[in-house]
C-alpha positions as CSV (number, residue, x, y, z in Angstrom):
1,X,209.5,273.7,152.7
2,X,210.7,276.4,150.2
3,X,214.0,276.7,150.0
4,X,214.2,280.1,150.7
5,X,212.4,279.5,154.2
6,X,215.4,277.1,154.9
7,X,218.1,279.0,153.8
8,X,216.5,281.7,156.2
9,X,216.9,279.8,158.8
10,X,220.9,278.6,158.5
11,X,222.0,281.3,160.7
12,X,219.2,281.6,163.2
13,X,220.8,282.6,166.6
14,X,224.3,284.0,165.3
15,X,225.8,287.0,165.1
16,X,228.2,288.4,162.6
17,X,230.8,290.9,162.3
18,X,231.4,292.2,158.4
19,X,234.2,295.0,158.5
20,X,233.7,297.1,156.0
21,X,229.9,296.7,155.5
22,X,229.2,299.8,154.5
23,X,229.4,299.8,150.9
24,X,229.9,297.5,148.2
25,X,230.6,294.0,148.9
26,X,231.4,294.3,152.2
27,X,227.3,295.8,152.2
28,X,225.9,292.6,150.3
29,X,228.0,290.5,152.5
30,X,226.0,292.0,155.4
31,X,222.5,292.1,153.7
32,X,223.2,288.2,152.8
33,X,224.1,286.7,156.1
34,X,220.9,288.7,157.4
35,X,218.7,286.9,155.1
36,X,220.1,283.4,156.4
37,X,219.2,284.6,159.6
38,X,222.2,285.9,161.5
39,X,222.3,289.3,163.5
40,X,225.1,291.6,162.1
41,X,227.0,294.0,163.4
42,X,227.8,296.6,160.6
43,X,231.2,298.1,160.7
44,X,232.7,301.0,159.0
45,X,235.1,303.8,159.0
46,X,234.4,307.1,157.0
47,X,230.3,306.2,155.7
48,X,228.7,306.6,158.7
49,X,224.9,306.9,156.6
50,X,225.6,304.2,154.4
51,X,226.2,302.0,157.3
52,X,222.9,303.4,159.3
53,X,221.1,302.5,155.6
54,X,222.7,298.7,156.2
55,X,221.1,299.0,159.4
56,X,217.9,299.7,158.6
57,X,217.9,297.1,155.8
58,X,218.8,294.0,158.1
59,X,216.4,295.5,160.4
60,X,213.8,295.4,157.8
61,X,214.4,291.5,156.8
62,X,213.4,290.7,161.2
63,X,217.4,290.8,162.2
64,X,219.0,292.5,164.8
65,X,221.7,295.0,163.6
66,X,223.9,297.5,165.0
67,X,227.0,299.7,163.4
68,X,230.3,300.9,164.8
69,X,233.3,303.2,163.8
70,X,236.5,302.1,163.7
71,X,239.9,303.0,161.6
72,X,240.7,299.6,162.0
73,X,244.7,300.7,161.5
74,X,244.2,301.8,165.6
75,X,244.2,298.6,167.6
76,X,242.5,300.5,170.3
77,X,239.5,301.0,168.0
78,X,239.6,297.6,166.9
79,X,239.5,296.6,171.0
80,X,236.6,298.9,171.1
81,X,234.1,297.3,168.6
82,X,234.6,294.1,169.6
83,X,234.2,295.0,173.0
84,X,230.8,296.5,172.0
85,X,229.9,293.5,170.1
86,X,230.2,291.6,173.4
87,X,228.0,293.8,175.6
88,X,225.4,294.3,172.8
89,X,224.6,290.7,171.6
90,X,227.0,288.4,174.0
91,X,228.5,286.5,171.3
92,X,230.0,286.3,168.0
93,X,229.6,283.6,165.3
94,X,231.2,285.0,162.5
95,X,233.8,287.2,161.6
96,X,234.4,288.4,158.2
97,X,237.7,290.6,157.8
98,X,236.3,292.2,154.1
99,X,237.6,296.2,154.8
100,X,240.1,296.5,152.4
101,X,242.1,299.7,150.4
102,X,243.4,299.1,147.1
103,X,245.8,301.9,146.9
104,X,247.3,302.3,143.0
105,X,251.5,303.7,142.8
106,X,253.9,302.6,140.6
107,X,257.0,301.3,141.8
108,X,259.0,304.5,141.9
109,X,255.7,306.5,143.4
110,X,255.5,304.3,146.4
111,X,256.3,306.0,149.7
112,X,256.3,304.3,153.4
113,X,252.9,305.9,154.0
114,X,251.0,304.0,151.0
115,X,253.0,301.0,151.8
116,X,252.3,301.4,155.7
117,X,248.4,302.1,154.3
118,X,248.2,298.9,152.1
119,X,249.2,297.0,155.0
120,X,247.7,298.5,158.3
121,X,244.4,298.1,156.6
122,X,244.5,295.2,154.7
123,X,246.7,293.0,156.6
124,X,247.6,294.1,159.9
125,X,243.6,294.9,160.9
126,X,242.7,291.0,159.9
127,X,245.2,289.5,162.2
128,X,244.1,292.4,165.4
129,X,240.4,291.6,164.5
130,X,240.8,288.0,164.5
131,X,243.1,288.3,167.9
132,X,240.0,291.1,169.4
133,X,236.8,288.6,168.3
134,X,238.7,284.8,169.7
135,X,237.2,284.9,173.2
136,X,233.7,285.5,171.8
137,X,234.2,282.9,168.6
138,X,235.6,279.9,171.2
139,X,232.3,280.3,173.0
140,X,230.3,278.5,169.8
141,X,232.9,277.2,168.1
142,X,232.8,280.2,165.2
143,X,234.5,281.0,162.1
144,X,236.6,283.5,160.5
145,X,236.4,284.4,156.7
146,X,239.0,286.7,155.0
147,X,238.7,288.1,151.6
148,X,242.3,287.7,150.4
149,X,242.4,288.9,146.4
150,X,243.8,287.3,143.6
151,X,246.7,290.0,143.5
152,X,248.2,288.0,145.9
153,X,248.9,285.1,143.6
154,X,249.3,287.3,140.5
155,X,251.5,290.1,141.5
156,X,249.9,293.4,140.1
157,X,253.0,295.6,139.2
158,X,250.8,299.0,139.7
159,X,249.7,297.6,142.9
160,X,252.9,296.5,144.7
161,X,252.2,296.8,148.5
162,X,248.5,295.9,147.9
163,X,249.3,292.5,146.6
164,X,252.2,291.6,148.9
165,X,249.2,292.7,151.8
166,X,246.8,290.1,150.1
167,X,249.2,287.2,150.2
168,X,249.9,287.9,153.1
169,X,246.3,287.5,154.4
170,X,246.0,283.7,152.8
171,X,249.2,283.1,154.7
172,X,247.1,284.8,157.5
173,X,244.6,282.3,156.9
174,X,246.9,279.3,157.0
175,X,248.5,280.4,160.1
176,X,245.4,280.9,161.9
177,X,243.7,277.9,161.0
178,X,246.3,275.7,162.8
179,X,246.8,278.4,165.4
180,X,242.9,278.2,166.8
181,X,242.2,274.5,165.8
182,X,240.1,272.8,166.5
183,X,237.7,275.7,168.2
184,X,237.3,278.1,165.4
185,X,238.1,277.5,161.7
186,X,239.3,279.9,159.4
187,X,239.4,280.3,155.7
188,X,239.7,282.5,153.3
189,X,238.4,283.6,149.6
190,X,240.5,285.3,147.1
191,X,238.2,287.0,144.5
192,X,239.0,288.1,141.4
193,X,237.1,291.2,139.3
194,X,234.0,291.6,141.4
195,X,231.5,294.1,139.3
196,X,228.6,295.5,140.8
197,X,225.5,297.9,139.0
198,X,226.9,301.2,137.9
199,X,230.6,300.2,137.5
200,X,232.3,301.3,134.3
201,X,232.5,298.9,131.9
202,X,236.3,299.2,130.7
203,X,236.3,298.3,134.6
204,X,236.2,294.6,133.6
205,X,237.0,294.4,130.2
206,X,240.8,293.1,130.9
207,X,239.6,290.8,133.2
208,X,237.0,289.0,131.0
209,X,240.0,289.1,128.5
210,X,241.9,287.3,130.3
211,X,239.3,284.8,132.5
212,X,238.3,281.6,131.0
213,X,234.7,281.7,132.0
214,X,234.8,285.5,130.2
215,X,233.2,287.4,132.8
216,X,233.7,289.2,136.1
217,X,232.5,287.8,139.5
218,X,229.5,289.2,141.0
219,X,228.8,289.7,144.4
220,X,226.4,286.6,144.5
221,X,229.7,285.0,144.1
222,X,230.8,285.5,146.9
223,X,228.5,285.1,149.0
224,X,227.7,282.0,147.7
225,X,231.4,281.2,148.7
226,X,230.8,282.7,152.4
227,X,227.9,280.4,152.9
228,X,229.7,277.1,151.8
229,X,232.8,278.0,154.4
230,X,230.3,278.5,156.3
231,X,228.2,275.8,156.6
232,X,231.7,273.5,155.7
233,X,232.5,271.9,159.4
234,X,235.5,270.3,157.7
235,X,237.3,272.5,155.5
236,X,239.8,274.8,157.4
237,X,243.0,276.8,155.9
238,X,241.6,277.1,153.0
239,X,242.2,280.1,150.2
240,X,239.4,279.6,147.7
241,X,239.9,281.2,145.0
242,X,237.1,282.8,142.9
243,X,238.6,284.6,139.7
244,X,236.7,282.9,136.8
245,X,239.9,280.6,136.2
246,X,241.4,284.1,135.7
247,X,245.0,282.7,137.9
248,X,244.9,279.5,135.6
């Protein structure tokens, strides 16, 4: 059997939630765990066409596929998708909490609405959507990824409330992994420079700099990452870190 018929076939049956899924990685998250097999629900916030577009994709490779709105700083929107998850496809696999800001201010430019921002979004929504999806996840014994960042071991000085909001999530991770043991496992991966076609390319030339492998991540990556949490029934807790050696 080819492996790409078998790969196809990992996620046969299950159904994932990708926040942020309609652009960037959060998209080639979505677009990968369709072509293992898994029906995906498509969230985002303001891209309403490029979130139909995901649709139509994962549609296109035989999968089921549906997208919702949410500002996922409202719990009550939160509430709402995952309540449409459940009367749409019954169950839910897979949650992966990627929708993220990344909000630049200097230290003395930082107000309580950037800070509030940095954290509703990318910190606060995690731990709401990981409450919202647990009753669905018990059912088949699912799993929760987040995408924590390496700003959260590094401490980006032009990025203050975005990298406490990151370390925060692989505490997240920690906590929740021994919270829903041994029913759902939850890990995390903390990326470093992901580059994608059409970036600029002083976009990564610190990075590589500074990276002992000397390049950026790409979003193959990652998703490689995703499947090997995955598909790992013993690993749980767990901040993988994916810079490149970049926090060595």
């Amino acid at each position: 059997m080819p492996a790409s018929d078998s790969n196809n076939r990992k996620l046969t049956g299950k159904v994932a939630m990708v926040t942020g899924a309609a652009k960037r990685l959060g998209r080639a998250i979505a677009l990968h765990l369709a072509r293992e097999g898994a029906d995906v629900v498509v969230h985002f916030n303001r891209s309403p066409a490029d979130a139909q577009e995901v649709v139509a994709q994962i549609t296109n490779l035989g999968r089921r596929a549906i997208c919702l709105p949410a500002d996922l700083a409202k719990k009550s929107d939160i509430d709402k998708i995952f309540a449409s998850t459940n009367k749409e496809f019954g169950r839910l696999d897979i949650l992966v909490n990627n929708a993220s800001n990344f909000i630049h201010a200097d230290f003395p430019s930082i107000t309580e609405e950037i800070w509030d921002a940095a954290l509703d979004v990318n910190l606060r929504a995690p731990f709401f959507c990981s409450q919202a999806a647990v009753p669905l996840l018990k059912k088949n014994n699912g799993v929760i990824i987040n995408l924590s960042d390496v700003a959260g071991f590094l401490g980006w000085t032009g990025y203050i409330p975005h990298s406490v909001s990151k370390a925060g999530v692989s505490m997240l991770t920690r906590a929740l992994a021994k919270a829903l043991a041994p029913e759902i496992r939850v890990n995390a991966i903390a990326p470093g420079t992901i580059t994608m076609p059409g970036d600029p390319p002083d976009l990564a030339a610190d990075f590589i700099k500074r990276a002992p492998l000397q390049r950026t991540g790409t979003t193959e990556d990652v998703t490689d990452a995703i499947s090997f949490l995955i598909n790992s029934p013993f690993i749980t807790g767990e901040v993988l870190v994916l810079d490149g050696g970049r926090t060595l």
